[in-house]
N, C-alpha and C positions, 0 to 999 in steps of 0.2 A: 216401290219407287226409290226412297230412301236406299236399300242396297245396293240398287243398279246404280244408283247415282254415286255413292259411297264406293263403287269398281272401279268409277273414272275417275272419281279425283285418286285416288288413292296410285293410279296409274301416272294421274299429273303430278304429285306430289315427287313420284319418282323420277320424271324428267325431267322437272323444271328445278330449278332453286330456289330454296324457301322463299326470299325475299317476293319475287315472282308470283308464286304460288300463292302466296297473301296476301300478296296486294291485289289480284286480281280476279281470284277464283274464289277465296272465300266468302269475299262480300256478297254475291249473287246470290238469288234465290232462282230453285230450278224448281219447275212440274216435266213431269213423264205422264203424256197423254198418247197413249197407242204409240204410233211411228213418228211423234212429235216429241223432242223437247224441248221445251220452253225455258229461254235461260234470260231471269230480269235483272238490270243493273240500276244500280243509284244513281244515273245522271246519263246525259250525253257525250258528257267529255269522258267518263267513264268509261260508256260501251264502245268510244271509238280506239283508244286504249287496249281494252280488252280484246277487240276485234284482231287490235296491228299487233299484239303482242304475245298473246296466246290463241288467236282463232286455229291455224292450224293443229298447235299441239292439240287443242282443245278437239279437235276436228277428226283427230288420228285415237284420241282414247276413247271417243265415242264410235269408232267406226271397230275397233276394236275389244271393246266389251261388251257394244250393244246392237251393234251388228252396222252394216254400211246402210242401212234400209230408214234408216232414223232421221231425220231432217231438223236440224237446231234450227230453232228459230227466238232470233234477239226479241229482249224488248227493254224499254226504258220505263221506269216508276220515278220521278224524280221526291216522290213523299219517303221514299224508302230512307233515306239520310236526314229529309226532316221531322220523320215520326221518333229515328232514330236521335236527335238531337233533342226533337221537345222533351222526348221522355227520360233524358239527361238534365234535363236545365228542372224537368221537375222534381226528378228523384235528388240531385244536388241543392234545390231551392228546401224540400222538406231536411234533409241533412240536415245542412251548413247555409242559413239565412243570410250572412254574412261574406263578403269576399274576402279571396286566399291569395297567396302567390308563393308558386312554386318556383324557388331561383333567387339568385343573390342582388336584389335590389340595393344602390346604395343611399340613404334617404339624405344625405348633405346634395345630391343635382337636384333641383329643382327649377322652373323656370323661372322663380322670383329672382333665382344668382346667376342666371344665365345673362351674359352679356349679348347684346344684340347688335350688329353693325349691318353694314351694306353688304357684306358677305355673307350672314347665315339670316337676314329678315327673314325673306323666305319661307326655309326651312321650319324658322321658327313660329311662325304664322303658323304652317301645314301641322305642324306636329302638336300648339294647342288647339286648334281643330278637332285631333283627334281624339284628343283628350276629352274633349267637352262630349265629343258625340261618336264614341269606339263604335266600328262598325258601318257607321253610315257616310260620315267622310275620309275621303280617300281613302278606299282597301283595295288593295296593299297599300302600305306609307312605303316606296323604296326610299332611305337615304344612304345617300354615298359620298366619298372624301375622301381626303388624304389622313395621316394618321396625326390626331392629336388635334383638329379640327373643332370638337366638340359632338361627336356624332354621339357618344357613349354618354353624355351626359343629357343630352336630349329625350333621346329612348326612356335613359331612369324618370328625368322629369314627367313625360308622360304616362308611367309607371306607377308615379308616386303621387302623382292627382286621382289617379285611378283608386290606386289603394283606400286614398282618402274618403271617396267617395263609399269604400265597403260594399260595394255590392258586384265587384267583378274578382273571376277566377282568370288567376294571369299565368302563364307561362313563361320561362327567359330562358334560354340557352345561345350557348355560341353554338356556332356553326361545327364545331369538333366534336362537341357535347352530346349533340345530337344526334352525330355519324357514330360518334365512340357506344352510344344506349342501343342505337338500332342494330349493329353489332352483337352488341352484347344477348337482343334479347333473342337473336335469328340462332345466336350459338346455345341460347337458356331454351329455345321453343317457346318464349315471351313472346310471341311479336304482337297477338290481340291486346293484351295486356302496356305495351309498349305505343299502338295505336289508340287505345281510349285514352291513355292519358293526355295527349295531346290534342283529340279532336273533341274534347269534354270541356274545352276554356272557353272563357268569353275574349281572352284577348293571350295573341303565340306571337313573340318576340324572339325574333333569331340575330342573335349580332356573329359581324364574320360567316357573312351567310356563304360567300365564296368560298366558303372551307367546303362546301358540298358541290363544288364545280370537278368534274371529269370522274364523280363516284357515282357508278352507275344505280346501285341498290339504295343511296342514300336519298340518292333525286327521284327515285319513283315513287318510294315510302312518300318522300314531303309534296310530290304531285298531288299526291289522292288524301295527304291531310291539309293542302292548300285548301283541294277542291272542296272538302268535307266543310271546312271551319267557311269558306267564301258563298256557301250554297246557305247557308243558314243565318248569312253576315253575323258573323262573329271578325274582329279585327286581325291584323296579321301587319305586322312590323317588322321589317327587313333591316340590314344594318352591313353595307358593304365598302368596301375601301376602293371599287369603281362600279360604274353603270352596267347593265345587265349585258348591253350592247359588246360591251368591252370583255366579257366573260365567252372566252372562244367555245370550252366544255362543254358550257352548262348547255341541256337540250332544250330545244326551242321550244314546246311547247311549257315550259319552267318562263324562259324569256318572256312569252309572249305574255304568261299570268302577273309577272312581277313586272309589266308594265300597264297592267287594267286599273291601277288607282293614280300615286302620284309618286313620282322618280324626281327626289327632289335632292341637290347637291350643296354639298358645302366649303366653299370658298376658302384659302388663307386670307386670315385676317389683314384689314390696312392699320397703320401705322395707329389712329385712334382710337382703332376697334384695341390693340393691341394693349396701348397705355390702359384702357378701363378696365380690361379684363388683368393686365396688373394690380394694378388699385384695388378692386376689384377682390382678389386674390389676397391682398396683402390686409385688405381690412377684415376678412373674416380669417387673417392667422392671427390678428392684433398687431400688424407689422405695422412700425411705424416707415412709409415709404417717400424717399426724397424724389422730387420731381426730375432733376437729374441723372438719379439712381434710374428711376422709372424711364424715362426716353431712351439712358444706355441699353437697356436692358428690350427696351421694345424695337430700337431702330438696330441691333446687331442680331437680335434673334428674330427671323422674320416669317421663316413656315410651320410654327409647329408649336400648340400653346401648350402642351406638355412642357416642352424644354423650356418657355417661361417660366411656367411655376416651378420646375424643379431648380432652374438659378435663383428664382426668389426664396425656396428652403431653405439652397447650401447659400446662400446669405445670410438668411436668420439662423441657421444653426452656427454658423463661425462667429456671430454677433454674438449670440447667449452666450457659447464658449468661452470669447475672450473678454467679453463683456466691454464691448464697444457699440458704439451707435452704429447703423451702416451709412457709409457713404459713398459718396463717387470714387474715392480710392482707394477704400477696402472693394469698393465692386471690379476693379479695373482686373485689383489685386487677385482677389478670390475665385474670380473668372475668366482667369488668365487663358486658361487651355478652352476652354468654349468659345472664346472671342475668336479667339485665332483661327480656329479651325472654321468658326464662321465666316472671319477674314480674309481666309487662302483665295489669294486673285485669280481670276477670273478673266481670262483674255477674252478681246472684243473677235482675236483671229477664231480664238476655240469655239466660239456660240456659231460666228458663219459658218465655218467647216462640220460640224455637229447638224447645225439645219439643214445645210445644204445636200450632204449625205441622206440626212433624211427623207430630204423632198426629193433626192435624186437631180439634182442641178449643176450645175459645175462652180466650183468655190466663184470664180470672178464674176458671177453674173451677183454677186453681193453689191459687187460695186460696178456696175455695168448700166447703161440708160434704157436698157429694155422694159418695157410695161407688160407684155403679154402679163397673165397670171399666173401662169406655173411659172413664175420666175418671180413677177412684183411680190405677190402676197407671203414666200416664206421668205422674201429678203423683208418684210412686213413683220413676221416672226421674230427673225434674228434682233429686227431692232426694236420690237418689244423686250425681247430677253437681256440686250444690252441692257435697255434701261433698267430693269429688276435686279438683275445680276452682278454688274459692276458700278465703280463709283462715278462713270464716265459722265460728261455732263453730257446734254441733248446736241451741244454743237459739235463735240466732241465725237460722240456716235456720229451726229453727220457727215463731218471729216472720214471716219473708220469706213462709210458706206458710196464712195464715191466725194463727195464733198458736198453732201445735199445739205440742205438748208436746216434751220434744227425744228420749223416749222411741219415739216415731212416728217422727219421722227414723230415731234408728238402727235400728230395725224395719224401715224400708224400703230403708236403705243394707244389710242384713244380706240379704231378699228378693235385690236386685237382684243381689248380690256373685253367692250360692249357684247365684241363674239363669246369670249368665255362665260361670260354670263346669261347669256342667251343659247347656246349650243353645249350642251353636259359633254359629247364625246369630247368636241374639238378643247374644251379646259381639259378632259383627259388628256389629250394628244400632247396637248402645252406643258401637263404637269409632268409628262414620263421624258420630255427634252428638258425639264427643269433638272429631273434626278440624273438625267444620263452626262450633264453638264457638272454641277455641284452637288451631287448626292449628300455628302455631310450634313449639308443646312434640309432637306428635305424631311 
């Protein structure tokens, strides 16, 4: 039985490509019973898999090495993956008593320093959740956001509760890291080897998990080490810069898995959240920070708490330098080209025209008295964006939209807010008219 069987793969090995070949064919187990073969898979999403994506090769090399007379016949074991995992967690538990981590945690995130606002509660709720109880609440954790949100800091804090706790095997890779190994190991003839590693943890952290959208070999590997590590709950931490929804490449049954737990997003911070995550910042570098300093510094930089801290460095580094105190005039001073470019105005004409093209409307139906909703709701838009975007007051926008009242504005700056908070695409949709308007500040 083994040679007959050893005919056909050795057939499929030659038609298909490696990645293919192992992710599909090897994990089975086959019997050869007369003009039957019996071919078992680790799971159901598995054998359906296997079915769409190899049945006919599979179907062509048995009909020609063991004749057309032979009848495959599926079957599903789903213990196969969890005999195969117990007897990992046991042979690792005799090892190494102790938990590992494979991957560069950095131990200064934690969520004792994590500032919390009306932007990332949430998040930050979901993500000690999982900390307390990897595996059993929400698996998958998606988070997603724009860049410098806090997303990277979250994961490590989860990460570094875990550690503490010592008795979990973690994994972390970005999304490149992962594509760049599996690569590596298809061209080494690694890939078993490339596979345990990752389907052997108690908890697989992928940040930048987008880097494996429209790679066809990269997204089948991490299907069947999704399904592997989610069949035996083990946890699985996602970490992307949009919603899965929003991910055109990526194949849908990947979609459909990275939204079986919780797809949780994160906000730009508001102007308060902004100040304490200064503060914040500034007391664990020993900065001493003036309240002044602190409000310029949060109400001119306002999407990206990267770029906060990095004006709070090159502040304290020109301070030590010259050995001055900082102030509002050394900050004005010293951050002169950051301001500015934050500053670059923003016309009230550019945001209607930009919406309008987007929603496909004609520029004057901005200022026009029509209600329908393909017209009210992105002129609803536009005067959200006024309000974020420029210095314009609320009557001011009203004037710019007809001459409505500035009670309308905030009504619709109030609509738009509660939707982005409530609806993950529709803040996407908001945040890619943010960047196509003022990118710089994004």
């Amino acid at each position: 039985m083994e040679k007959q069987w050893q005919q056909v793969a050795e057939h499929l090995k030659a038609t298909l490509d490696q990645a293919k070949y192992d992710a599909w064919i090897e994990p089975v187990r086959i019997a050869l019973d007369g003009n039957q073969l019996h071919i078992t898979a680790p799971g159901r999403f598995f054998l359906d898999g296997l079915k769409r994506d190899c049945g006919a090769p599979l179907r062509q090399a048995v009909d020609l090495m063991l004749g057309t007379q032979v009848v495959i016949d599926y079957h599903v074991d789903d213990s196969i993956q969890a005999h195969a995992a117990a007897e990992t967690v046991r042979v690792q538990a005799a090892a190494a008593p102790t938990g590992k981590v494979d991957g560069n945690i950095d131990p200064r995130f934690t969520f004792a320093n994590f500032v919390v606002g009306s932007s990332n509660e949430f998040v930050f709720a979901a993500s000690q959740a999982v900390a307390e109880k990897p595996g059993e609440n929400y698996n998958p954790l998606y988070v997603h956001g724009g860049v410098g949100l806090g997303k990277t800091h979250l994961i490590h804090a989860i990460a570094n509760t875990l550690i503490e706790a010592n008795q979990y095997t973690i994994a972390y890779r970005t999304g490149e890291r992962f594509t760049n190994e599996l690569i590596e190991s298809i061209r080494t003839r690694t890939t078993q080897d490339f596979r345990e590693r990752y389907r052997q943890v108690d908890v697989l952290i992928i940040d930048d998990v987008q880097f494996i959208e429209g790679k066809t070999s990269t997204q089948e590997e991490f299907f069947h080490t999704f399904n592997a590590l989610h069949e035996v709950h083990k946890q699985i931490i996602l970490v992307s810069d949009r919603n899965p929804h929003n991910m055109a490449h990526l194949e849908e049954r990947l979609r459909s898995r990275f939204n079986w737990g919780l797809v949780a997003d994160i906000q730009p911070p508001n102007l308060e959240t902004r100040l304490a995550i200064l503060h914040c910042k500034a007391e664990l570098a020993g900065i001493d920070l003036d309240n002044d300093v602190g409000y310029l510094l949060a109400s001119r930089i306002s999407n990206n708490v990267r770029e906060l801290e990095g004006a709070l460095t090159r502040l304290n580094a020109y301070a030590h330098l010259t050995r001055k105190e900082i102030s509002l005039d050394m900050a004005k001073h010293v951050l002169r080209e950051q301001l500015r470019v934050v500053d670059r105005v923003v016309d009230v004409d550019d945001i209607q025209k930009k919406v309008a093209d987007y929603y496909a409307i004609q520029l004057k139906e901005m200022k026009s008295s029509r209600r329908s909703r393909n017209v009210s709701f992105p002129r609803q838009v536009a005067m959200f964006l006024c309000k974020e975007l420029t210095r314009k007051s609320l009557p001011e926008i009203g004037e710019a939209f007809g001459g409505r009242d500035h009670t309308t504005i905030l009504y619709a700056c109030r609509k738009i807010d509660e939707m982005r908070k409530s609806d993950a695409e529709f803040n996407d949709e908001v945040e890619r008219l943010m960047r196509s308007i003022r990118p710089e500040s994004m």
